[in-house]
N, C-alpha and C positions, 0 to 999 in steps of 0.2 A: 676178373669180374666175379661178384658172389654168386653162386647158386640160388636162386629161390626156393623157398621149400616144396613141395608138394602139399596140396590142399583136396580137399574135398566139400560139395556143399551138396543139400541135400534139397529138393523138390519134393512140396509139399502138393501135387496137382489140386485137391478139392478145396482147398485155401490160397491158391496160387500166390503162393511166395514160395522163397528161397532163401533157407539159411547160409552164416558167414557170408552174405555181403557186405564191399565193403563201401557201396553206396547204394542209397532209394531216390527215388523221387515220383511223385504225382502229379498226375494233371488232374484237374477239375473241369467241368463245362466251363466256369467262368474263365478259364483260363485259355480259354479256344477259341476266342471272338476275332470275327471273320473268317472261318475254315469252311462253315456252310454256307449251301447256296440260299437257305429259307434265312432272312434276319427277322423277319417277323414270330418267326417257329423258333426260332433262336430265344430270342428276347423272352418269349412267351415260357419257356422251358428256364431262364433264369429267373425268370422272377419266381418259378414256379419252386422252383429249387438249386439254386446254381452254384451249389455246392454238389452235387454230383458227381461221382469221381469216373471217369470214363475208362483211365486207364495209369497203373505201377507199373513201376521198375524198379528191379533192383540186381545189380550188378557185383562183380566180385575182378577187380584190376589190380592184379599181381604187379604188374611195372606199367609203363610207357614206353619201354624199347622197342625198335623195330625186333619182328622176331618173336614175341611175344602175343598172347590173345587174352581178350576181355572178354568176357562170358555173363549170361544173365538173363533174367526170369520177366516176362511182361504177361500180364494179367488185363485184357480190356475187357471193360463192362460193356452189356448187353444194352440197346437203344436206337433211335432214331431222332434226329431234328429234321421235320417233316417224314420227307422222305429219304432220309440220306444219312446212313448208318455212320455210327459213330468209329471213331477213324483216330491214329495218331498225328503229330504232325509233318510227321516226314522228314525226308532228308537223304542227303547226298553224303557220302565220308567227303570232307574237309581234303584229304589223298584220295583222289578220286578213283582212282585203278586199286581200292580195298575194298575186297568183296566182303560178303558177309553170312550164313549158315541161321535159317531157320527152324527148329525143329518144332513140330503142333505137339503139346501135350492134352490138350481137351477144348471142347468147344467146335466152333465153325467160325471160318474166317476167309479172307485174301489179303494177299499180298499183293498190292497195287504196285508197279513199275514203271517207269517211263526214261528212255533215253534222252541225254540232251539234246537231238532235233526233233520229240513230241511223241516218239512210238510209245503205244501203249501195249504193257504186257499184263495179265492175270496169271497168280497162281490160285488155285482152290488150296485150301487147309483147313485138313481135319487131324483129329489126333493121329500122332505117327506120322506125318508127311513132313518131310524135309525140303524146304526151298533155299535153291542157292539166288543170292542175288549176286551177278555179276560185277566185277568193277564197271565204273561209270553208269549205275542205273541209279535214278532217284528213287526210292523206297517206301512207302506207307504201309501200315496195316490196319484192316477193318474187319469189324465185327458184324457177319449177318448173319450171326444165328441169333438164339434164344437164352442163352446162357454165355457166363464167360468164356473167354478165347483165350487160352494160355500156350505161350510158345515161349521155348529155351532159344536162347541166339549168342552167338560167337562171331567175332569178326578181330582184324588187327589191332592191335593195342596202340598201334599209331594211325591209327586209321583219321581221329575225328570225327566228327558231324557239320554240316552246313545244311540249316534250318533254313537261310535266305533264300535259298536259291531257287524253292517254292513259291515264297512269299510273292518276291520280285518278278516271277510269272502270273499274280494273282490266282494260285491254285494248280495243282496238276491237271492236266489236258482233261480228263476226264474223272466224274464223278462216279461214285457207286450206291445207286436210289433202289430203291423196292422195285418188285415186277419181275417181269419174264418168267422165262419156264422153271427157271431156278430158286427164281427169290427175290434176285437182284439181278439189277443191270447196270450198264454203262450209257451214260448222256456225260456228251459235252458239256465242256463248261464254257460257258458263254460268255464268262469272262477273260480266260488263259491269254494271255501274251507269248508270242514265244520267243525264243533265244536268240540272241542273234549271232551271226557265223562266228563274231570275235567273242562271244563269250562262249559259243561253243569251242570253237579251237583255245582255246584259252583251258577249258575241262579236260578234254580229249589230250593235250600235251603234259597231265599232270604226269 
C-alpha cells in the first residue's frame, strides 16, 4: 500500500475558512426548508432574503480507508427563524459506531445530540472546548450566539453521513429556541416520530 503524504492546513479563525481543502460546500436558508418549527417566519425570512448563507464547509479527505481521518472547518452564521436558532442539518455516520471530534475555535454554540431511542444530550461550545460525539449519536450543531461559530472536526474517513434519519423522524426530539437563564432552551418538537425498535436494532447492530 502507498504511503500518503503528510499535509498541513491552516485555519483562518476570523474568516472561518480553511486552507488546502480538498472539498467546500454551503448551505443557504433556501436550502433548509422544513428544519424549522416557524414556516411562516421561514417563508417570511426567504423572501426576505434566501440567500442567506447559514453555514460552510470545508474539508480536506486524504483517502476513504478504514484507518484513515477526514478533517475540516465549519463556520455557521449567526440568526434566528422565529425563535429557533439557526442549525445544521444533521446527521448520523452512514457506520454508525463512528464517532466524531469537535473542537470550537470562536463563537458560541451547541452541539445538539440524541440517541436512536430519543435521549437528548447538550454540549455548550465556546472557543477551545472540545466535544466528542460518541458512535451511534445523531449530531447537529447551532448557533446561539451573536457572531459566527467556528469549530474544526475530525471523524473516520469511512465513517459517512445519514441525513435521513432525521428527516424520517420529522426533526430531532428536540428544538433549541431563545429563552431561559442562558439564552436558549429546549422545547419539544411536536412533531418528532420516533424510531421503531427494528430500526433501532437495525443502528445499534452496525
Amino acid at each position: 500500500m502507498a504511503l500518503v503524504e503528510p499535509t498541513a492546513c491552516q485555519v483562518d479563525i476570523a474568516a472561518g475558512t480553511m486552507s488546502g481543502a480538498t472539498g467546500t460546500y454551503r448551505k443557504r436558508l433556501a436550502d433548509l426548508a422544513g428544519l424549522y418549527a416557524d414556516q411562516a417566519a421561514f417563508a417570511a425570512a426567504i423572501e426576505a432574503g434566501g440567500d442567506a448563507i447559514v453555514y460552510d464547509v470545508a474539508d480536506f479527505r486524504p483517502s476513504a480507508r478504514s484507518g484513515d481521518l477526514i478533517f475540516g472547518l465549519t463556520r455557521m452564521s449567526p440568526g434566528r427563524i422565529g425563535d429557533e436558532f439557526y442549525m445544521t442539518r444533521g446527521h448520523i455516520h452512514a457506520v454508525a459506531d463512528r464517532p466524531e471530534i469537535y473542537y470550537g475555535q470562536s463563537g458560541r454554540g451547541l452541539m445538539l445530540m440524541e440517541s436512536p431511542v430519543g435521549e437528548t444530550r447538550v454540549v455548550e461550545m465556546t472557543a477551545q472546548t472540545i466535544c466528542y460525539v460518541p458512535p451511534f449519536w445523531i449530531h447537529r450543531s447551532v448557533n446561539t450566539g451573536a457572531s459566527d461559530f467556528v469549530m474544526v472536526f475530525s471523524y473516520p474517513a469511512d465513517a459517512g453521513q445519514d441525513y435521513g434519519i432525521i428527516e424520517k423522524s420529522n426533526g430531532m426530539r428536540h428544538r433549541v429556541m431563545a429563552g431561559g437563564p442562558k439564552g436558549w432552551q429546549l422545547v419539544e418538537n411536536q412533531d418528532y416520530r420516533g424510531r421503531s425498535a427494528a430500526a433501532i436494532a437495525g443502528l445499534m447492530s452496525t
